[in-house]
C-alpha positions as CSV (number, residue, x, y, z in Angstrom):
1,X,28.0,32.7,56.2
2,X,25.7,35.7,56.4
3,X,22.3,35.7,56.6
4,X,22.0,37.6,53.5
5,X,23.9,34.8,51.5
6,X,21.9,32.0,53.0
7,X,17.9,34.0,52.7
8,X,19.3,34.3,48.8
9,X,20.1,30.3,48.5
10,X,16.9,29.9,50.7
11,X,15.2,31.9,48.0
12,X,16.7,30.4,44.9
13,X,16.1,27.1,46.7
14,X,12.2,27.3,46.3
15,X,12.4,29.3,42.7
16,X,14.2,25.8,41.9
17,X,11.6,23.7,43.9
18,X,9.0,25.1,41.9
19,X,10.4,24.8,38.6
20,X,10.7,21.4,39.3
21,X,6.9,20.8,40.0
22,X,6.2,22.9,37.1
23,X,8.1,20.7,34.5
24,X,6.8,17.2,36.3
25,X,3.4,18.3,36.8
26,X,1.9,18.2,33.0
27,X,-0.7,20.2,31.6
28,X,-3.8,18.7,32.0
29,X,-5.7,19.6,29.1
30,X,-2.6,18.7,26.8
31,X,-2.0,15.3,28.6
32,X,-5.7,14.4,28.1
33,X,-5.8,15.5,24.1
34,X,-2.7,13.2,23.4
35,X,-4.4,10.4,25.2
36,X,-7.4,10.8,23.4
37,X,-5.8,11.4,20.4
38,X,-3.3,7.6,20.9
39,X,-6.8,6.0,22.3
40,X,-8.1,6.6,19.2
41,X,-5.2,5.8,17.3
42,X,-5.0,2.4,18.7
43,X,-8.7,1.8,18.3
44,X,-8.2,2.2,14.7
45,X,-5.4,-0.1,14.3
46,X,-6.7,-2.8,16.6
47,X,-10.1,-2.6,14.5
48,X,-8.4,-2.9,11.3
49,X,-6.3,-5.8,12.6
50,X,-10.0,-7.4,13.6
51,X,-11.3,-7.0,10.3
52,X,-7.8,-8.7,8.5
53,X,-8.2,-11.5,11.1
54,X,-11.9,-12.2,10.3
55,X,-11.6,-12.2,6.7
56,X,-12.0,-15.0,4.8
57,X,-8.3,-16.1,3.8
58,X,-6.6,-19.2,2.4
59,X,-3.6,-20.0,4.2
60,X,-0.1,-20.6,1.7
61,X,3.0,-22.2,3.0
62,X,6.1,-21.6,1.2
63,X,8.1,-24.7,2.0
64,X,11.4,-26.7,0.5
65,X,10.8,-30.1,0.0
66,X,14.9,-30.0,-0.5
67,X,16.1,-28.3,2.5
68,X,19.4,-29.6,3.5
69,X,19.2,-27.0,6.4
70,X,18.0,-29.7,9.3
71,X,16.6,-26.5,11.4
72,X,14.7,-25.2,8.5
73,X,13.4,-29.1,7.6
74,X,12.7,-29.6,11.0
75,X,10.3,-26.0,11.4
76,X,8.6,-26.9,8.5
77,X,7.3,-30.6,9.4
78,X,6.7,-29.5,12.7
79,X,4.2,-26.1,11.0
80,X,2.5,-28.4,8.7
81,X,2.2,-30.9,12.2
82,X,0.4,-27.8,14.1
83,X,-1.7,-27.2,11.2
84,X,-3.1,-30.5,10.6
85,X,-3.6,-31.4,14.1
86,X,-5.6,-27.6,14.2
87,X,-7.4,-29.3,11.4
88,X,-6.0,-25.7,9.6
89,X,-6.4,-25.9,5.6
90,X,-3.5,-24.8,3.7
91,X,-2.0,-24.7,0.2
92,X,1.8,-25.9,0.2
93,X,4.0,-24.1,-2.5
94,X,7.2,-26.1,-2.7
95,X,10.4,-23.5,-3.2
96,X,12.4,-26.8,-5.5
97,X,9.8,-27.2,-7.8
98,X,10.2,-26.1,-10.8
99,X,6.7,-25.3,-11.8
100,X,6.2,-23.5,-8.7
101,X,9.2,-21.2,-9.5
102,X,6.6,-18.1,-10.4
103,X,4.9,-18.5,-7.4
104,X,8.1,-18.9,-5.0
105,X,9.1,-15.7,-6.3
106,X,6.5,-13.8,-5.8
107,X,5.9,-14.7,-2.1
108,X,9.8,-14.2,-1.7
109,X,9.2,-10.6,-3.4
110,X,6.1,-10.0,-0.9
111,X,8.3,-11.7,2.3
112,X,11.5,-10.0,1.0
113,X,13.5,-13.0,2.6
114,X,15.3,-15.7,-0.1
115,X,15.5,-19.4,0.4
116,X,14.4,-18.7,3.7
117,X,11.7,-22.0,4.3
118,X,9.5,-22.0,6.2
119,X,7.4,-19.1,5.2
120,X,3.8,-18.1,5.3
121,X,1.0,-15.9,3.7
122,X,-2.4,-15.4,4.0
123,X,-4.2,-15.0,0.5
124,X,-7.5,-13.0,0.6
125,X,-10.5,-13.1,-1.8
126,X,-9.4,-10.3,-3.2
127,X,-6.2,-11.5,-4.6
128,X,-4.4,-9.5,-2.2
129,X,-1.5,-11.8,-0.4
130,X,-0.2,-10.6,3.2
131,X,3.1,-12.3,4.4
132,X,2.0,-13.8,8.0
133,X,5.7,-14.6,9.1
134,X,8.1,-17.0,9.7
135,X,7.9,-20.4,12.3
136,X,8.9,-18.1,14.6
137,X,5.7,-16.4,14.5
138,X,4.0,-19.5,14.6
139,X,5.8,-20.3,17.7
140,X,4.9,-17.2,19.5
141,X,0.7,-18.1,18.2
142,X,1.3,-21.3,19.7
143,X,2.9,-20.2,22.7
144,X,0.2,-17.5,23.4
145,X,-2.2,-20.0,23.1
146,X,-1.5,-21.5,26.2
147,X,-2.0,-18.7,28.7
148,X,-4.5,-18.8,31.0
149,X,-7.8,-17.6,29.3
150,X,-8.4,-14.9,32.0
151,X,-5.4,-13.6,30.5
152,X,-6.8,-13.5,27.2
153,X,-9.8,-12.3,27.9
154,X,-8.0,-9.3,29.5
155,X,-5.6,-9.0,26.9
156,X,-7.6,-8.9,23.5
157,X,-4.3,-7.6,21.6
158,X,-2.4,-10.8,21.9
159,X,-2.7,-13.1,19.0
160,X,-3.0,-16.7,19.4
161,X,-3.7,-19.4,16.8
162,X,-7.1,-19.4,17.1
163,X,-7.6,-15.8,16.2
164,X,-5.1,-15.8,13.8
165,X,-6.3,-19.0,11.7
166,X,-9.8,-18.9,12.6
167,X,-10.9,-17.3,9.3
168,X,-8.9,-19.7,7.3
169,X,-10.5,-21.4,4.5
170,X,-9.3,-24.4,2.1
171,X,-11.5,-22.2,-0.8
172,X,-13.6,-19.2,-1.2
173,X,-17.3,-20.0,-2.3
């Protein structure tokens, strides 16, 4: 090897090195914009999700009172169990009845999921009804709501029962 060959790879070595710590090392400025830019972002949705949580809503449970599906029986009784025992009011909307056919529809229409049970909405003073989720969701509430409040108090995005139904009322005034 000559030395002219190895002071060129020497050379092109560092031109290489640098480039490197040029693309890792971020532009300051720019870095700092985006962030404020997502902080701000976030604020935004976080403050809008505050305000939907505090509103006064009435809680609506689409359920089947003839679901042959054991799982689907067995998600609803236990829902309706966790809302009592929460002393949570709620309206039940029964998917069989045939009076209640109007209504089932629409919260299917809003949900987008058919003969799906259990399913539920909150319906603001407004008119407005949001779908909440499925006993899924309400698993992940109740699950949340058992970590260690230190936890919570860190973590003000996660949802727990108590945020999510603490607005809930049995009728607006």
């Amino acid at each position: 090897m000559n030395k002219k060959s190895s002071t060129a790879r020497h050379h092109l070595s560092n031109i290489d090195q640098k480039n490197e710590a040029a693309a890792t090392t971020p532009n300051r400025s720019r870095v700092s914009s985006r962030k404020a830019w997502l902080v701000g972002r976030y604020r935004e949705y976080r403050n809008a999700q505050i305000r939907l949580v505090k509103e006064q809503k009435k809680l609506v449970c689409l359920i089947s009172q003839g679901c042959h599906n054991r799982t689907q029986e067995t998600n609803q009784s236990v829902a309706l169990r966790w809302f009592d025992a929460k002393q949570i009011p709620y309206t039940i909307v029964d998917g069989m009845d045939p009076n209640q056919r109007q209504r089932r529809n629409e919260l299917f229409d809003i949900s987008g999921l058919r003969g799906n049970y259990p399913q539920f909405f909150f319906e603001y003073q407004n008119g407005t009804i949001k779908y909440l989720g499925n006993f899924s969701t309400l698993e992940r509430l109740n699950e949340s709501s058992h970590l260690p409040s230190e936890v919570l108090s860190r973590h003000v995005e996660i949802e727990t029962f108590d945020k999510v139904f603490g607005s809930v009322v049995n009728s607006f005034i």
